[in-house]
C-alpha positions as CSV (number, residue, x, y, z in Angstrom):
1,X,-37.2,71.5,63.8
2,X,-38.2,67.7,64.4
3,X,-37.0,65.2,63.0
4,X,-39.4,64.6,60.5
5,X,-39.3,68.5,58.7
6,X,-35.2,67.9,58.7
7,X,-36.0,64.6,57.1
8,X,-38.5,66.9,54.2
9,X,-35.9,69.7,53.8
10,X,-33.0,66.8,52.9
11,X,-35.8,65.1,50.2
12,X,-36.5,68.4,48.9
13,X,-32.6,69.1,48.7
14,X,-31.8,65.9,47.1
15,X,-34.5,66.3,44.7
16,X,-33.4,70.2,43.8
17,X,-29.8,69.1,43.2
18,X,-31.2,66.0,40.7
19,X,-32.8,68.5,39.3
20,X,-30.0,70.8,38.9
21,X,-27.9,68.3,37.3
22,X,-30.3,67.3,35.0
23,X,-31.1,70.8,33.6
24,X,-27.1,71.2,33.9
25,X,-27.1,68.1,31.1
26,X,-29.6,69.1,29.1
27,X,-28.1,73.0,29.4
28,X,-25.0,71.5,28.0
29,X,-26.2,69.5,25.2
30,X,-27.7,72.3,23.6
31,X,-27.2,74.0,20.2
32,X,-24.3,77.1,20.6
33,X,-25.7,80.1,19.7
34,X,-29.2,79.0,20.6
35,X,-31.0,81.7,21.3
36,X,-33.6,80.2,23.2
37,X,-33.3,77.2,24.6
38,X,-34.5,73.5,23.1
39,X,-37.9,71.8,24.4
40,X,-35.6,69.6,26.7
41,X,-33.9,72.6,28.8
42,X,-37.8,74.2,29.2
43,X,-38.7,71.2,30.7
44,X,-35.3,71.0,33.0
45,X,-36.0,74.8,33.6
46,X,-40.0,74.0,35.0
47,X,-38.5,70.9,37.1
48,X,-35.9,72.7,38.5
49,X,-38.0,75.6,39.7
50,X,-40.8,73.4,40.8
51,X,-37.9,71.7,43.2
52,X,-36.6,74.8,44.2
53,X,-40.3,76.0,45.0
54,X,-40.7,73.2,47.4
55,X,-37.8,73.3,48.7
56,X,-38.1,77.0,49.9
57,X,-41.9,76.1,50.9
58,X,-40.3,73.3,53.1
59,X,-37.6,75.6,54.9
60,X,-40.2,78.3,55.1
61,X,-42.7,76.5,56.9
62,X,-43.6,77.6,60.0
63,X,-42.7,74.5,62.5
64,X,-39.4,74.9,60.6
65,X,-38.5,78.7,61.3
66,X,-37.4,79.5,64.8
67,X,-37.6,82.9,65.1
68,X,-38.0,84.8,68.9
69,X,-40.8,86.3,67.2
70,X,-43.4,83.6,66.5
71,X,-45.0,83.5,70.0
72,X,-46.7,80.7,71.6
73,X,-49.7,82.5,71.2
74,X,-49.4,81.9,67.4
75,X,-49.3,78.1,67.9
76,X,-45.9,77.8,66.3
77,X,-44.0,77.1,69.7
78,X,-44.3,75.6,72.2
79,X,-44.2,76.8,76.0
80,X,-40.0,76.1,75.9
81,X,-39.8,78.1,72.5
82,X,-39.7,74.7,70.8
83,X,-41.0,74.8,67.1
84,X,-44.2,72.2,66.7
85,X,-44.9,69.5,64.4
86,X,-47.2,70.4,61.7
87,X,-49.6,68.5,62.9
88,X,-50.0,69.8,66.2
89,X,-49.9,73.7,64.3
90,X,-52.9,72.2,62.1
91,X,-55.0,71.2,65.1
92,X,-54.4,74.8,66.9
93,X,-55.8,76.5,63.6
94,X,-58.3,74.0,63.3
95,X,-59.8,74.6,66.5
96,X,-58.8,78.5,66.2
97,X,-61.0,78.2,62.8
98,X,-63.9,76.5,64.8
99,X,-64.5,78.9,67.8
100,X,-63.8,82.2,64.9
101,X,-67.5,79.9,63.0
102,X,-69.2,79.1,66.0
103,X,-68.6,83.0,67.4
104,X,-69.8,84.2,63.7
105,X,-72.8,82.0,63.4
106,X,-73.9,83.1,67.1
107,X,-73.5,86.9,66.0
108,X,-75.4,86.0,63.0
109,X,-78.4,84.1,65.1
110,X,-78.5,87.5,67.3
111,X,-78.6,89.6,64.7
């Protein structure tokens, strides 16, 4: 992964275990025997999974994974097996996305 993903996944990290910690407070401070928990532990509870949802979106991403699978063909990797910024994987769908409209709109015009 380059530098700048590892850099996302430790932000992401840091921000999940702030999270945790928080909700861990909040957890804490509530009323025993509770059965559901106060307005503040909700609110932990939606932070912490929004965190936790970014930080499995950010390990997920595809210039992050480096699996044998993901040929170059699927503009992932590179020729060495190397993953690829993001923004290099953008322009390949990009341009993937343009041929795939100009092919359609040229059927379309024949048709």
């Amino acid at each position: 992964a380059a530098p700048a993903e590892r850099a996302a996944v430790r932000v992401a990290l840091d921000q999940l275990r702030r999270s945790y910690r928080a909700f861990e407070r909040v957890r804490g401070s509530d009323e025993p025997g509770r059965r559901r928990p106060g307005r503040g532990a909700a609110k932990a509870i939606g932070r912490l999974n929004g965190d936790l949802t970014r930080l499995r979106q950010t390990i997920c991403h595809p210039a992050t994974v480096n699996t044998q699978r993901a040929a170059a063909s699927d503009g992932v990797l590179d020729d060495e097996g190397n993953a690829l910024p993001m923004a290099d994987v953008l322009k390949k769908l990009a341009a993937k996305g343009e041929k795939q409209l100009a092919a359609a709109a040229a059927a379309f015009l024949r048709a």
